[in-house]
Backbone as CSV, one residue per row, in Angstrom:
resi,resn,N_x,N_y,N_z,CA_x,CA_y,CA_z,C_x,C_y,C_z
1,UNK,103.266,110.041,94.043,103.284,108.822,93.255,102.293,107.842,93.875
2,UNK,101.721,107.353,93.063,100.733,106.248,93.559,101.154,104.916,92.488
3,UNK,100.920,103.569,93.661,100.959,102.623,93.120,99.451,101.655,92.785
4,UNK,99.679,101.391,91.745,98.212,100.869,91.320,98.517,99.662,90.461
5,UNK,97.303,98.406,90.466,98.074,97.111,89.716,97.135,97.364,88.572
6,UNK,97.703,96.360,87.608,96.455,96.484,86.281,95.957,94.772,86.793
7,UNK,94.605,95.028,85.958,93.789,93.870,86.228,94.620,92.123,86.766
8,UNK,95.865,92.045,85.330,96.432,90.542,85.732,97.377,90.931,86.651
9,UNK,97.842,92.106,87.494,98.918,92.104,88.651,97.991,91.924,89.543
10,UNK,97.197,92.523,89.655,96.053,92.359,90.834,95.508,90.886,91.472
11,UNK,95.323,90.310,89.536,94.801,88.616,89.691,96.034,88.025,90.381
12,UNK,96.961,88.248,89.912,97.777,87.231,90.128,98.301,87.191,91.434
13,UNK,98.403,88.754,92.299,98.460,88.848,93.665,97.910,88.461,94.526
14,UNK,96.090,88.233,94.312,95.389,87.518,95.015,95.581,86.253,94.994
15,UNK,95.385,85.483,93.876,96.141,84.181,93.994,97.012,83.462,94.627
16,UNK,98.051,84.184,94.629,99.434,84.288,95.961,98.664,83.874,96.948
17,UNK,98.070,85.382,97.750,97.488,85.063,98.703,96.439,83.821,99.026
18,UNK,95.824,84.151,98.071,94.598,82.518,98.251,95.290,81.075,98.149
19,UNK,96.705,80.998,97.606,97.037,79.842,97.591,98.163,79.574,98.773
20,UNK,98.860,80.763,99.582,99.339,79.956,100.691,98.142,80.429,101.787
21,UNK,97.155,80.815,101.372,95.963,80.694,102.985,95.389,79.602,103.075
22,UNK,95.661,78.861,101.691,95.038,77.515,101.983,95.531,76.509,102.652
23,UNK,96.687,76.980,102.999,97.597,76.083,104.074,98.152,76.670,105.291
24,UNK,98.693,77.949,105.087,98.979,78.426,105.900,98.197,80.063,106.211
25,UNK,97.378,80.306,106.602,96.396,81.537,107.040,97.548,82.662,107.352
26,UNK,97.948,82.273,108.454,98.986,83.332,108.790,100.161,83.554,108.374
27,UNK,100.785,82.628,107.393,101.580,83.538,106.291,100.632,83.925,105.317
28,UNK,99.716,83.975,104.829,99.071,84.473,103.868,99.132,85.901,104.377
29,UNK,98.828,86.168,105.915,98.921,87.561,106.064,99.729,88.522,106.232
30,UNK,100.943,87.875,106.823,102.228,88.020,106.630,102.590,88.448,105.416
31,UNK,102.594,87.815,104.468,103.231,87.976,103.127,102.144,89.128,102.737
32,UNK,101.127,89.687,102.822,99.916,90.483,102.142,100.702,92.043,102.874
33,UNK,100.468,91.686,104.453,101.240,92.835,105.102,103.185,92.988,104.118
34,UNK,103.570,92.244,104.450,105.436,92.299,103.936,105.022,93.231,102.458
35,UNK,104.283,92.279,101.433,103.653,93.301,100.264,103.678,94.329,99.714
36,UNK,102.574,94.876,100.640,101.649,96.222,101.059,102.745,96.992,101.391
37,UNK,103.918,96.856,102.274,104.794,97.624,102.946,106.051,97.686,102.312
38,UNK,105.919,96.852,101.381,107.593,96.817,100.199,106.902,97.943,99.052
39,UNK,105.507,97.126,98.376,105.134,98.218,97.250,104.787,99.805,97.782
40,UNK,104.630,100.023,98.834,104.167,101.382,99.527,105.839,102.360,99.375
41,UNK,106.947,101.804,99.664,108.062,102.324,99.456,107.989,102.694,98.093
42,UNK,108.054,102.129,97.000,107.601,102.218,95.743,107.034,104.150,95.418
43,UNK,106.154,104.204,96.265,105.574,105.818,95.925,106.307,106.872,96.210
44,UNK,107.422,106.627,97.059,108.692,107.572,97.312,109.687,107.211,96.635
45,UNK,109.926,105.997,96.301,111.419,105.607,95.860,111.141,104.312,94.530
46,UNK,110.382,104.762,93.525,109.640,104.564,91.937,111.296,103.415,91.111
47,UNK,111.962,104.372,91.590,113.454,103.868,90.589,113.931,102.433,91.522
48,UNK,113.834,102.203,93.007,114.265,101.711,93.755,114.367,99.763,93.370
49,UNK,113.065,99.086,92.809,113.108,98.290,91.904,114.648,98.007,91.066
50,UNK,114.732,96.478,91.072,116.014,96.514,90.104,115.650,96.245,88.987
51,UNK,115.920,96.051,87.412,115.623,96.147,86.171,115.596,94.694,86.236
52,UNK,114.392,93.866,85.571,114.491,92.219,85.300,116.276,91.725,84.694
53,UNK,116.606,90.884,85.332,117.620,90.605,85.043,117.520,89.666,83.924
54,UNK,116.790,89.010,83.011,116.412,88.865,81.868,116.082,89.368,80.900
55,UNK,115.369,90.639,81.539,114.992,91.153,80.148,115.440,93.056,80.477
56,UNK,117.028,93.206,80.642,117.171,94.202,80.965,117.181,95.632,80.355
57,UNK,116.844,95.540,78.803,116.269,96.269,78.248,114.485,97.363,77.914
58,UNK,113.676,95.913,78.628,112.424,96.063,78.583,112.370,97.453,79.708
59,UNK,111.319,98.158,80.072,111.114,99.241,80.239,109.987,98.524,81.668
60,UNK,110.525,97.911,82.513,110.230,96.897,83.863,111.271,96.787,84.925
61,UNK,110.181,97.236,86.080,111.896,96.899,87.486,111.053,95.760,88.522
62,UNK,111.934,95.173,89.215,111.059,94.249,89.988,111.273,94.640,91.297
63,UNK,110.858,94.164,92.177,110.755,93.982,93.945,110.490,92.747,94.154
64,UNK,111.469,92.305,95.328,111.160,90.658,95.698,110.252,90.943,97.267
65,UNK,109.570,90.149,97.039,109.088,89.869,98.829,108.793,88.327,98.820
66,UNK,109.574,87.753,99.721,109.789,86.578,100.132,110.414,85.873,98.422
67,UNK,109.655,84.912,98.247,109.863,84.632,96.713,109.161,84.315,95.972
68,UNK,108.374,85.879,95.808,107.725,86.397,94.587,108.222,87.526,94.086
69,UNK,107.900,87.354,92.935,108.871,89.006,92.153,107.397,89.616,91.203
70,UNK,107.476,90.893,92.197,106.801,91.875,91.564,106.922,93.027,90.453
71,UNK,106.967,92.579,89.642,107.051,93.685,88.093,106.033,94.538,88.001
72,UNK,106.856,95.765,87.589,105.919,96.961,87.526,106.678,97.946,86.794
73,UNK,105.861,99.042,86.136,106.476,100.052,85.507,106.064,101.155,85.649
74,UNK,106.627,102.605,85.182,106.012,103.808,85.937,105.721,104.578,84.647
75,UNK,104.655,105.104,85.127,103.990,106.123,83.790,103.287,107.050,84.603
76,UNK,104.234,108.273,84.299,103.695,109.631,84.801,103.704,109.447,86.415
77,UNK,102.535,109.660,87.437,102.417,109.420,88.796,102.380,108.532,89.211
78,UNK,102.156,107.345,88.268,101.669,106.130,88.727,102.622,105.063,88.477
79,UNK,103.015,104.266,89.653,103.692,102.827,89.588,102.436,101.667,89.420
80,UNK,102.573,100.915,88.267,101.759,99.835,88.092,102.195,98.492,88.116
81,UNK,101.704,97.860,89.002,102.510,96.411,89.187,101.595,95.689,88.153
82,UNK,102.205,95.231,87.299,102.131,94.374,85.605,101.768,93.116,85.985
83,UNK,102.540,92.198,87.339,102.109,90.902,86.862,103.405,90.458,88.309
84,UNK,102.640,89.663,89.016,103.575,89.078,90.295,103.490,87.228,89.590
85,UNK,104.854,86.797,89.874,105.369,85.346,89.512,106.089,84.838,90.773
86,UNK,106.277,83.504,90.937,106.823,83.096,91.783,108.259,83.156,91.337
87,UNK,108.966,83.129,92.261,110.992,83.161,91.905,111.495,82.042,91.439
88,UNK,110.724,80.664,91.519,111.655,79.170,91.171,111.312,79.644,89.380
């Protein structure tokens, strides 16, 4: 299983990052590493994500790291993270 973002999960992940490095550098890396090492579980354990608790029908599971929630869905080999939001 491989995890891969589509274009606006990708945008929106960098963003994250670019907007707490602008204050804080070293949580920016922190949180990039925490990330990297939550979505990497993801390629062994695809189901592990819980289902949006809003929209628990939609065909989407999330992962929290710190408080951002990462949405993503799986098609065939691939986990694709859809679109990262902040939790407030």
């Amino acid at each position: 299983m491989k995890v891969r973002f589509t274009p606006t999960g990708r945008s929106q992940f960098l963003s994250v990052i670019a907007y707490i490095h602008r204050d804080k550098p070293d949580a920016a890396r922190t949180f990039r590493k925490k990330a990297e090492d939550t979505l990497r579980r993801l390629e062994q354990f695809p189901e592990s994500g819980r289902h949006i608790p809003e929209f628990p029908t939609l065909p989407y599971r999330e992962v929290l790291v710190s408080s951002y929630r990462f949405f993503y869905s799986v098609h065939q080999d691939t986990v694709w993270i859809v679109a990262v939001w902040h939790a407030a």
